[in-house]
C-alpha positions as CSV (number, residue, x, y, z in Angstrom):
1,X,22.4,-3.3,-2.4
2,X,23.7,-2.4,0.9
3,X,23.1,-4.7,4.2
4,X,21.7,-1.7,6.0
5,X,18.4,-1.7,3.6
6,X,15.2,-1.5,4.8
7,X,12.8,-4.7,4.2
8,X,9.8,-5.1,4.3
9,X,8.5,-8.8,4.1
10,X,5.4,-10.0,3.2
11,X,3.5,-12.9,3.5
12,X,0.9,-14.2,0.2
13,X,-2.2,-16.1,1.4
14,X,-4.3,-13.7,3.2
15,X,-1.8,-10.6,3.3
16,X,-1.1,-10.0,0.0
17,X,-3.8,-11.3,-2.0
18,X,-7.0,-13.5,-0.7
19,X,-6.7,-17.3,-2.1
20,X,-9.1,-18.7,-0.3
21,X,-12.0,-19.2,-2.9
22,X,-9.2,-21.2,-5.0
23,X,-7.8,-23.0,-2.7
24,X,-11.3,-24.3,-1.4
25,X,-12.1,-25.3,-4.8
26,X,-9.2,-27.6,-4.9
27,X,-9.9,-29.2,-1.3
28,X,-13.5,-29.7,-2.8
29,X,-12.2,-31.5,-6.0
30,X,-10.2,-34.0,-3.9
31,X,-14.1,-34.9,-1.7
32,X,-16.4,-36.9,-3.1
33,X,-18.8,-34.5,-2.7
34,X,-18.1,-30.4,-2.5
35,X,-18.9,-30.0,1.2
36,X,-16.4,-27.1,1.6
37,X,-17.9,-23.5,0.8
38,X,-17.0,-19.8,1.5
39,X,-17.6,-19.7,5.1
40,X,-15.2,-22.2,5.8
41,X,-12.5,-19.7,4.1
42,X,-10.7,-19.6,7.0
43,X,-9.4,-23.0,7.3
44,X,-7.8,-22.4,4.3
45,X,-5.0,-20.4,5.7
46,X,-4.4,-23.4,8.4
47,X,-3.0,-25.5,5.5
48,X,-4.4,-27.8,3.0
49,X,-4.5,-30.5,5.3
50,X,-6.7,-29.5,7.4
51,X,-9.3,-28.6,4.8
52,X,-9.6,-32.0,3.7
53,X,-9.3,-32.6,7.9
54,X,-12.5,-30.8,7.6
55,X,-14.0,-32.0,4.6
56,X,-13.9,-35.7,5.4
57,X,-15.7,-34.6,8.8
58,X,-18.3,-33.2,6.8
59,X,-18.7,-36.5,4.9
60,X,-19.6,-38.5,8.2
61,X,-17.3,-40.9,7.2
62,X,-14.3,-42.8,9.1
63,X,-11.2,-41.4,8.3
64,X,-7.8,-41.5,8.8
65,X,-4.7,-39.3,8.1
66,X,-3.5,-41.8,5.7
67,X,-7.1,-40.8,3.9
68,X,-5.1,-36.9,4.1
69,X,-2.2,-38.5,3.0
70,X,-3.2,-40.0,-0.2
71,X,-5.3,-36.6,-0.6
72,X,-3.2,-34.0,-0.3
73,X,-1.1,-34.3,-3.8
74,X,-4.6,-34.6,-5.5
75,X,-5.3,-31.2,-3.7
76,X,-2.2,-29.5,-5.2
77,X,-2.3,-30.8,-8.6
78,X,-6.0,-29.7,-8.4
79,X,-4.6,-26.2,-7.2
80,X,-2.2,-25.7,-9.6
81,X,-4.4,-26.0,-12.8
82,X,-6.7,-23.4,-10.9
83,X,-4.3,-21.4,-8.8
84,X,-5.4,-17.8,-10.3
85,X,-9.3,-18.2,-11.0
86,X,-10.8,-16.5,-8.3
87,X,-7.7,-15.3,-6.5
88,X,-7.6,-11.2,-6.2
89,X,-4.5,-9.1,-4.7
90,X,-6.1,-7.3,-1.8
91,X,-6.7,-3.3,-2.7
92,X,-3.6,-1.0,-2.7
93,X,-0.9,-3.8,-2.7
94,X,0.8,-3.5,-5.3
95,X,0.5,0.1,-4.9
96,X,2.5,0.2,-1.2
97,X,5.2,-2.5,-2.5
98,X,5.6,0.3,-5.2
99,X,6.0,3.2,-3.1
100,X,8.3,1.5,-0.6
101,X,10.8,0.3,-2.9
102,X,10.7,3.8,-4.8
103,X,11.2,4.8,-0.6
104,X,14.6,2.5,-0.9
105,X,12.9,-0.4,1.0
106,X,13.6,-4.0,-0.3
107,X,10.5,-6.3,-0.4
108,X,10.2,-9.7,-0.5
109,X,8.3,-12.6,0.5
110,X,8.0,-15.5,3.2
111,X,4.9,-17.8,2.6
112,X,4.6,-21.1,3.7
113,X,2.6,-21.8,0.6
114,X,4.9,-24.4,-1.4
115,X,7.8,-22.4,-3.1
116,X,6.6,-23.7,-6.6
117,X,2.9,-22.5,-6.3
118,X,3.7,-19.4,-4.6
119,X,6.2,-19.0,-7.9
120,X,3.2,-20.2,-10.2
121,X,0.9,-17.5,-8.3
122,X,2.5,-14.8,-8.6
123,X,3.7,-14.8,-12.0
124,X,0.0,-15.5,-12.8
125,X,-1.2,-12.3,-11.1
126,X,1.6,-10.5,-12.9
127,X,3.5,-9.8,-10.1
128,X,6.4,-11.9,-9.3
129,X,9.1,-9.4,-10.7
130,X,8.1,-6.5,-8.4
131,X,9.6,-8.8,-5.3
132,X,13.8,-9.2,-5.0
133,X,13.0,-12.7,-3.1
134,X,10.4,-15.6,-2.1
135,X,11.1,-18.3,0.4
136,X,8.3,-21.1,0.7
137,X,7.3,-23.9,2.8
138,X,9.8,-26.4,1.2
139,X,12.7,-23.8,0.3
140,X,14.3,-24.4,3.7
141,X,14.0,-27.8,5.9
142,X,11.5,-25.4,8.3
143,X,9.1,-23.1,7.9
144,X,7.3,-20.3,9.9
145,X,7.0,-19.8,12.4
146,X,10.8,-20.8,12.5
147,X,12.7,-17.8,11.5
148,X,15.2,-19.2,9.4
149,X,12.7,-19.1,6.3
150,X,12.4,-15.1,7.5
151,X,15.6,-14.9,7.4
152,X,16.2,-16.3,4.4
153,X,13.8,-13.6,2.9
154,X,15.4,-11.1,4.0
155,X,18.8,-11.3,3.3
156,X,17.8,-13.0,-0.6
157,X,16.5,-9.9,-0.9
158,X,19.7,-7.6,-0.2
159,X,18.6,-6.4,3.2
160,X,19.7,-7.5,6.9
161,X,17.5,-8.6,10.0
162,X,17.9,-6.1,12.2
163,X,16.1,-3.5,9.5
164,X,13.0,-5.5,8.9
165,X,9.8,-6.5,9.8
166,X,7.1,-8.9,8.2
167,X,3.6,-7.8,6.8
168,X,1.3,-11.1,8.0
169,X,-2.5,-12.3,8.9
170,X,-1.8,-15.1,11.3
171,X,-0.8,-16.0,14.4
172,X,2.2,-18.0,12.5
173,X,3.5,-14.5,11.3
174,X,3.1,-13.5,14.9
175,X,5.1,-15.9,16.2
176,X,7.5,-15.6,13.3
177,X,8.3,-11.8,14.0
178,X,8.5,-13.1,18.1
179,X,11.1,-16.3,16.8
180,X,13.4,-13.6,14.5
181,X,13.0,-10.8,16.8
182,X,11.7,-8.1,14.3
183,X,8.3,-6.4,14.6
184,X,5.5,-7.7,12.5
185,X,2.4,-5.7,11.1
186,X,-1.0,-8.1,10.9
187,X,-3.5,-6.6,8.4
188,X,-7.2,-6.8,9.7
189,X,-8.5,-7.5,6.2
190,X,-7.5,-10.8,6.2
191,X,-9.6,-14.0,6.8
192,X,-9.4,-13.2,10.9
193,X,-10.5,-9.7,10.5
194,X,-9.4,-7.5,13.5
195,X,-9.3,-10.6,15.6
196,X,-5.5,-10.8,14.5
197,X,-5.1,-8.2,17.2
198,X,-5.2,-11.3,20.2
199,X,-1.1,-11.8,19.0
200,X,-0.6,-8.4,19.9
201,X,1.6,-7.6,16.5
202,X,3.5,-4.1,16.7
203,X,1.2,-2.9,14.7
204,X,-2.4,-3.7,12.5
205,X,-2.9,-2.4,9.5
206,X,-6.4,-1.8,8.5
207,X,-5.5,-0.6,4.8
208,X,-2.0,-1.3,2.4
209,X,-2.2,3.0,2.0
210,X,-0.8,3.0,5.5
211,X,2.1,0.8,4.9
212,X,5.1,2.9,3.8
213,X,4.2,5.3,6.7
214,X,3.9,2.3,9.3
215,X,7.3,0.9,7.8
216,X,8.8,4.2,8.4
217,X,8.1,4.5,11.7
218,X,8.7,0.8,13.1
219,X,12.3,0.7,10.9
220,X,13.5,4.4,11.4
């Protein structure tokens, strides 16, 4: 594949597919008592850690990170036997990563969901061939908002920095796109809604229909 590609970069949780209900059913099974629900799907996307954070708040009991500590592998195991359950790909994704690459864009992903789940998850949606590359939390030493993982992403998948950008829903990405200096589309159908527009992304993208034309324009 030739370095002067197009890519296009994508993050998973709350880009490309909403986890949140799944994820939240792990957090819960690690609590003595399910205190998490779907208004708290938010959290999710700030890490597993800080679900059980909140959980153990909503216990009213003393707590301590070595509490999150001894938690968190529970959390993952629990996530892993239920990874796919209630997990959806947003409407129209697969459908844009289709038409870009049949545009002669690359597409990969950047997630800083562990490299082994995000594997696990997308071959359980069916989906895992359709990307040339994934990079996870723990593929590289750092993770995003560092852009090395980005990087990484990008050139796994045959392409080159300078002829990129990331697809996202946090601030992370944000500051992801800012750290590798590409421009970086946050969708508003995420868990933040159109608030993602406070991080001032080169773009939002309200629909994944609109992609390939917004991916033409920022990498023409």
């Amino acid at each position: 594949m030739p370095q002067d590609v197009r890519t296009v970069v994508f993050d998973l949780d709350g880009t490309l597919a909403d986890t949140s209900a799944d994820l939240l059913a792990a957090a819960n099974a690690c609590l003595p008592v399910a205190v998490l629900g779907p208004a708290d799907s938010l959290t999710a996307f700030h890490g597993g850690r800080a679900m059980l954070r909140l959980g153990f708040d909503r216990l009213g009991r003393d707590w301590s990170e070595a509490d999150v500590d001894a938690a968190y592998p529970l959390l993952l195991a629990a996530y892993s036997q239920g990874i796919a359950v209630h997990t959806r790909l947003y409407p129209g994704a697969m459908e844009a990563v289709e038409t870009l690459k049949s545009q002669g864009f690359a597409v990969s992903i950047c997630t800083n969901k562990p490299e082994g789940l995000a594997e696990l998850l997308l071959k359980e949606l069916g989906v895992r061939q359709a990307f040339a590359a994934l990079v996870g939390a723990d593929t590289l030493p750092v993770r995003k908002p560092d852009p090395a993982p980005y990087r990484a992403a990008v050139e796994r998948a045959g392409g080159s920095v300078g002829r990129s950008m990331l697809v996202g829903d946090t601030e992370t990405d944000a500051k992801t796109g800012v750290a590798a200096g590409v421009p970086v589309a946050l969708v508003t159908f995420g868990p933040e809604g159109a608030g993602v527009s406070r991080f001032q992304p080169a773009a939002l993208l309200h629909r994944f229909e609109d992609l390939p034309d917004l991916a033409a324009r920022l990498l023409a």
